[in-house]
N, C-alpha and C positions, 0 to 999 in steps of 0.2 A: 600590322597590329599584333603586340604581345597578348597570346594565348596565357587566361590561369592556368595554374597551375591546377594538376588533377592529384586529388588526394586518395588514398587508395580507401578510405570512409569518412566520411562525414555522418556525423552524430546529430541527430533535433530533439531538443531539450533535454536537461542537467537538472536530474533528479538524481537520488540516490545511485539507483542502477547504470547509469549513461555516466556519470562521476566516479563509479567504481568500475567501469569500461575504460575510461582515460587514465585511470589510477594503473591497470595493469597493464595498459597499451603504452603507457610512457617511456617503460626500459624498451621495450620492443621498437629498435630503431629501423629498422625494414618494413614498418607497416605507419603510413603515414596517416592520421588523422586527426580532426577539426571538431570541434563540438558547439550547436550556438544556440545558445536559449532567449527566450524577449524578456526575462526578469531582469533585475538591475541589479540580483546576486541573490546567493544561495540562500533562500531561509523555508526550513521545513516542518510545514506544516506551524505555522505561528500563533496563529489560532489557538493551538491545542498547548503552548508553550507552559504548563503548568509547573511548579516549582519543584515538585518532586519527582514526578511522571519518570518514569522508566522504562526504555524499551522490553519488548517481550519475549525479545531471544538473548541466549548470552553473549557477550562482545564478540566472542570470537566468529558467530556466524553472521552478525550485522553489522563488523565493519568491511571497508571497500574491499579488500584485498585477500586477508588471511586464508580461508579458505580452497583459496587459487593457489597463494603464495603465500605464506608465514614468515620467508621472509625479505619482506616489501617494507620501502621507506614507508609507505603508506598504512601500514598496520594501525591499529588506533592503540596498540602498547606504543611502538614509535614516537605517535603523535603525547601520547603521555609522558614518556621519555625529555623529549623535546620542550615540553612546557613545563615540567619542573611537578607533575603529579602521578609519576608511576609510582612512588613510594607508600602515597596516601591512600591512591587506587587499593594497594596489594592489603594495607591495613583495613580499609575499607571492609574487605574479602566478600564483595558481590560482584556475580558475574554478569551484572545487569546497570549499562551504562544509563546514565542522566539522559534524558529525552535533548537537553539542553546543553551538555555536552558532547553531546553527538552531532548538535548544530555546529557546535564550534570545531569538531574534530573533520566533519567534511567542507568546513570553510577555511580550512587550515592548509588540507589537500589543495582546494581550487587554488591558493596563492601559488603552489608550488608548480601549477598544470596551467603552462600558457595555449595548450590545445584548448581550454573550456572560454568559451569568449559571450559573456551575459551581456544584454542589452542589444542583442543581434536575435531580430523576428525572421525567421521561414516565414516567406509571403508566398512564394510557388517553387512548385517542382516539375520537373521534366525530363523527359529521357530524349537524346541525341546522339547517336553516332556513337552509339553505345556506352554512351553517358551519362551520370544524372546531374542534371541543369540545378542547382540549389540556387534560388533568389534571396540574397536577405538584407534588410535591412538595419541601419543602426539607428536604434529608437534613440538616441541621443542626440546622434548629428541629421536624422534622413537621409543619410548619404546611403546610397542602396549600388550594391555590389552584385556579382554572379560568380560561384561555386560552380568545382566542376569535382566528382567524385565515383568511382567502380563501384561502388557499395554504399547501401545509408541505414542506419539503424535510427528504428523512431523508439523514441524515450518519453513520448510529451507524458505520460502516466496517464491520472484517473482523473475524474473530477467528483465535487460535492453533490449527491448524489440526494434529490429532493422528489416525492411522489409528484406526480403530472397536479391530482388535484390542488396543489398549491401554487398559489401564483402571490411570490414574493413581495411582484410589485405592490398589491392591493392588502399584504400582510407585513408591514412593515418589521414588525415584534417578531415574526417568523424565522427564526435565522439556522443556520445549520452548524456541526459544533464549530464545523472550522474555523468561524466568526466569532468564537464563544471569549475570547479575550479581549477584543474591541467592545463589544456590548457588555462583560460583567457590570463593570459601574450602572450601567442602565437598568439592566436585571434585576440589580439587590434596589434601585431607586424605585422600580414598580414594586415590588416585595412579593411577586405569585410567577412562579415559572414553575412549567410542566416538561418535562423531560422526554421526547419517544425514542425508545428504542433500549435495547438488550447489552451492549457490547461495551467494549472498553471503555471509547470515549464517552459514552452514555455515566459511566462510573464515576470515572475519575472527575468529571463535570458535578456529579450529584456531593460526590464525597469533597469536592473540592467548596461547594457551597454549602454541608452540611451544618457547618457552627454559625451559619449565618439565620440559621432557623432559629435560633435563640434568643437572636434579636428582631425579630417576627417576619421573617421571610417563610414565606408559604412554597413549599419544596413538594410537587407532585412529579412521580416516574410511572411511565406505562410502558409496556412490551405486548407485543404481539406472544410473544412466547409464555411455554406453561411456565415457565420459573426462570428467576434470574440464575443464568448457570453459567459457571467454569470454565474456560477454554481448558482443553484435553492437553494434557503435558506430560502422561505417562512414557516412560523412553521407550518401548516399544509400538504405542504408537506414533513418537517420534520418527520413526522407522518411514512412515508414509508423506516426510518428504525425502524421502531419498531418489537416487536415479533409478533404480527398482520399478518405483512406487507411479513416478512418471511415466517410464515405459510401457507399464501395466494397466496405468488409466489412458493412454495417446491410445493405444491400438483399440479401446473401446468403440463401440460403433456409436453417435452422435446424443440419439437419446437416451442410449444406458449414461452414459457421462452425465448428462442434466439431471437424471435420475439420483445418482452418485453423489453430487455437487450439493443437489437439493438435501441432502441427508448429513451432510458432514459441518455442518453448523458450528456443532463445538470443537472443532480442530481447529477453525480460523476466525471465530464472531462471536468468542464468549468473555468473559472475564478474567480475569488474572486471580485465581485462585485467594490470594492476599489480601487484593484489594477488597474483596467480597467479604470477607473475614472484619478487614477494619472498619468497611461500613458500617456489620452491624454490632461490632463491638464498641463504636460511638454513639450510634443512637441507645444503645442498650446503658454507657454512660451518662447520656444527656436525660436519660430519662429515670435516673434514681430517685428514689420520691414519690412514684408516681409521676409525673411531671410528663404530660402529656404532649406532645412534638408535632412541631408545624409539617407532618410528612405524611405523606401518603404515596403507598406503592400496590400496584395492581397489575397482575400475570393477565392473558390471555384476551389480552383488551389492544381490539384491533379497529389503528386511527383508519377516518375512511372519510372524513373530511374536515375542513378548517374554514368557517367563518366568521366576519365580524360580530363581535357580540351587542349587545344592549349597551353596555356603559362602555365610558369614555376609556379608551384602551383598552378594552378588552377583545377577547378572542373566545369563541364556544367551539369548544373540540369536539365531533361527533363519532364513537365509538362503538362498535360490536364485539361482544360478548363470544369467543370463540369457541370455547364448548356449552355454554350455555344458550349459545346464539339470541340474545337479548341485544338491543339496541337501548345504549344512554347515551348522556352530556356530561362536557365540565367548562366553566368556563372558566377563561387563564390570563393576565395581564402580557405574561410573556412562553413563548414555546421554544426551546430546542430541537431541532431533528435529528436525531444521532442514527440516522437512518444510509451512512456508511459512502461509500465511494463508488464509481464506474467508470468502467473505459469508454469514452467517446474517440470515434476515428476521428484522426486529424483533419481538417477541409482541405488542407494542403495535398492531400492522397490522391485528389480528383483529379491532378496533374497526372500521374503515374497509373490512374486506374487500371487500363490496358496490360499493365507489368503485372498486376496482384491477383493473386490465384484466391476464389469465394468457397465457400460452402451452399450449399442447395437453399438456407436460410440468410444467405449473403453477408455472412459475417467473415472474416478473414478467415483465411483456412492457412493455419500456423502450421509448417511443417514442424518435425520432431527435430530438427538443429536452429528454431526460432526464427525461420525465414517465413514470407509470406507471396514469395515471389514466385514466376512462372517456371522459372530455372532454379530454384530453391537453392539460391548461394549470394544474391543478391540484396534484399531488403528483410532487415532482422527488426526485430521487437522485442519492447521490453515490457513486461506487466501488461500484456494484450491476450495472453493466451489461455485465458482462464477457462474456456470452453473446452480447450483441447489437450493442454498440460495439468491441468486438476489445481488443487486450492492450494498449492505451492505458490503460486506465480506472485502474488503481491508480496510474498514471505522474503525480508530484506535476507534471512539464512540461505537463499539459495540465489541470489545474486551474483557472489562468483562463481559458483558453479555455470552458469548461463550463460556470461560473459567469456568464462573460461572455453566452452563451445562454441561462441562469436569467434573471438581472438583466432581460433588452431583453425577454424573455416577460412577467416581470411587470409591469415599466415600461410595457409594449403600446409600446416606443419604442429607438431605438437607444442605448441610454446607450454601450455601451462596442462600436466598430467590431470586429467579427468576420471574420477574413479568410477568404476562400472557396476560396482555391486557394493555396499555397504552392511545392507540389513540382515540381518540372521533371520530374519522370515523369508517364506515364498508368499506373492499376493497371487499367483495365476495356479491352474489347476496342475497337480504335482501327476508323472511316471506313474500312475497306481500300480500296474501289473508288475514292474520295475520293483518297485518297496516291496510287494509281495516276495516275490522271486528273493531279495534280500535277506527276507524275515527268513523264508524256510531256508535256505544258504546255515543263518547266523542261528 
């Protein structure tokens, strides 16, 4: 009986970062790999697919390749080249791609990349004879195959991340933003949606239905937080995603990092500075005249639970008062939770458990080259290490940088230079006696 073929990685799910992995593993013909995802093809984040929406880093650090390599067929200048819009781009003169051309910019890569094979589910894994057993199927045909690979990197990402207290089932109207395009028509047809939460998507959702309050859609937003605030975008604290920055938070010991994490809110969970600006420079026009608006917005109003209400479609949101610690109501025809994303381990891991090195709270214990294996050269990840590598990890800007350290791991070689120091700060504690000794020298 012919033996598969053993790949030297196989990849599970084709998301940005697993797609920008294939992107730079393509020219690298001495390292062989497979990637398979159960979607039936690339679409990110669809949901959120808004007309104007802009990614939040500049192209050059959230497309697949640049970063690693500048220059890569895969560039998203390339890909603008190629379809006939890098002129308009350059006219343009924003460094900030279309949320929706960036859909089209990595499903442009995937036609080019016969390693990315969609409509192919991981059902199990396993290790033999110093291999890892991939099971997958093709959700098309059911025809179900066996992989064989030295190496696997998991990619499945995050999921829509909703409080326990809520149970969808029995909350129909309850949806999360990621849903927020399939449900608009329904939204503006009840005419009262309440908004939770703080961050991008929470914005762009609100500002996206703001002229629709005009025509008497009842538009409520609440945050937990004291104020609707800014994601941090001064260039030196851009400084803290650098490789510095990671270094500096990996060696923290477990709960200084949560500590850390907990605090840095406005570096990875706030607004886009602009967007926050045109909000309230629309309602500020909507409401010349006097002309009073269908809106209501409230800081420090923390949701704690969602039940059905009295009248027919309705929902009564039960809230407390965070510095004032008071307890009220509101009732809503419809709710949004922009209440953000989280990584759930894969089920398929319980194959491999035995392989995977835990932390003391048994969450994956992510070495500093993105492995989580007992030989930490084995089983890489992508967007799982947020506990251990700090609030970079979702950040599409360091993507290939990440990949760039997968790739030279498994290549045992430098394919792609990795820079070691960027930042003109120190984050760790600086030679005191060292400077001293300097100063009286100088």
């Amino acid at each position: 009986m012919k033996h598969a073929p053993v790949y030297n990685l196989i990849g599970i799910g084709i998301g940005p970062f697993n797609l920008g992995l294939a992107a730079l593993l393509h020219p690298v013909k001495d390292v062989s790999a497979v990637f398979f995802d159960q979607s039936e093809g690339f679409d990110w984040h669809p949901g959120l697919m808004l007309h104007s929406a802009t990614l939040q880093t500049p192209f050059m650090g959230t497309d697949l390749v640049t970063m690693a390599d500048p220059t890569s067929w895969f560039s998203f200048l390339n890909f603008l080249k190629q379809t006939g819009r890098l002129y308009p781009f350059f006219i343009r003169e924003s460094y900030y791609m279309l949320r929706r051309e960036y859909n089209l910019y990595c499903q442009w890569a995937i036609k080019q990349l016969p390693s990315c094979r969609f409509s192919h589910k991981v059902s199990r894994l396993a290790y033999k004879d110093g291999l890892y057993e991939v099971t997958v199927q093709n959700t098309r045909t059911g025809d179900v195959s066996t992989w064989y690979a030295e190496k696997l990197v998991l990619g499945t990402g995050t999921q829509p991340y909703t409080p326990s207290f809520v149970n969808r089932e029995q909350l129909p109207g309850v949806i999360h933003t990621s849903a927020y395009i399939p449900n608009k028509a329904d939204i503006l047809e009840k005419g009262n949606l309440t908004i939770i939460g703080s961050g991008q998507s929470a914005a762009e959702i609100f500002y996206d239905l703001l002229p629709a309050t005009a025509n008497g859609l009842q538009l409520n937003w609440f945050t937990r937080a004291d104020r609707f605030f800014p994601m941090e975008y001064s260039k030196l604290t851009l400084e803290l995603t650098s490789p510095e920055y990671v270094d500096y938070f990996y060696e923290m010991p477990p709960e200084r990092r949560r500590k850390i994490l907990a605090a840095q809110n406005t570096l990875f969970k706030g607004i886009n500075y602009d967007l926050i600006n045109e909000i309230f420079d629309t309602m500020y026009e909507m409401s010349v005249g006097g002309k009073k608006l269908n809106v209501q917005l409230n800081t420090n109003s923390e949701l704690t639970d969602i039940k059905p209400g009295t009248g027919a479609d309705t929902y009564t949101l039960h809230f407390n008062h965070v510095q004032q610690q008071r307890r009220f109501s509101l009732d809503t025809k419809s709710v949004i939770l922009a209440t953000g994303y989280k990584y759930n381990e894969p089920a398929i891991i319980s194959g491999i458990e035995e392989r995977i090195r835990r932390t003391s709270d048994n969450l994956m214990d992510v070495h500093r080259n993105y492995t989580i294996d007992i030989q930490n050269s084995e089983i890489f990840v992508q967007n799982a290490e947020l506990h251990t590598h700090g609030f970079v990890t979702p950040d599409l800007g360091m993507g290939a940088y990440r990949n760039s350290h997968i790739i030279n791991a498994i290549a045992g070689r430098e394919v792609y230079k990795i820079e070691e120091r960027i930042a003109y700060q120190d984050f760790g504690v600086i030679n005191v006696k060292e400077t001293a000794s300097n100063l009286a020298i100088h």
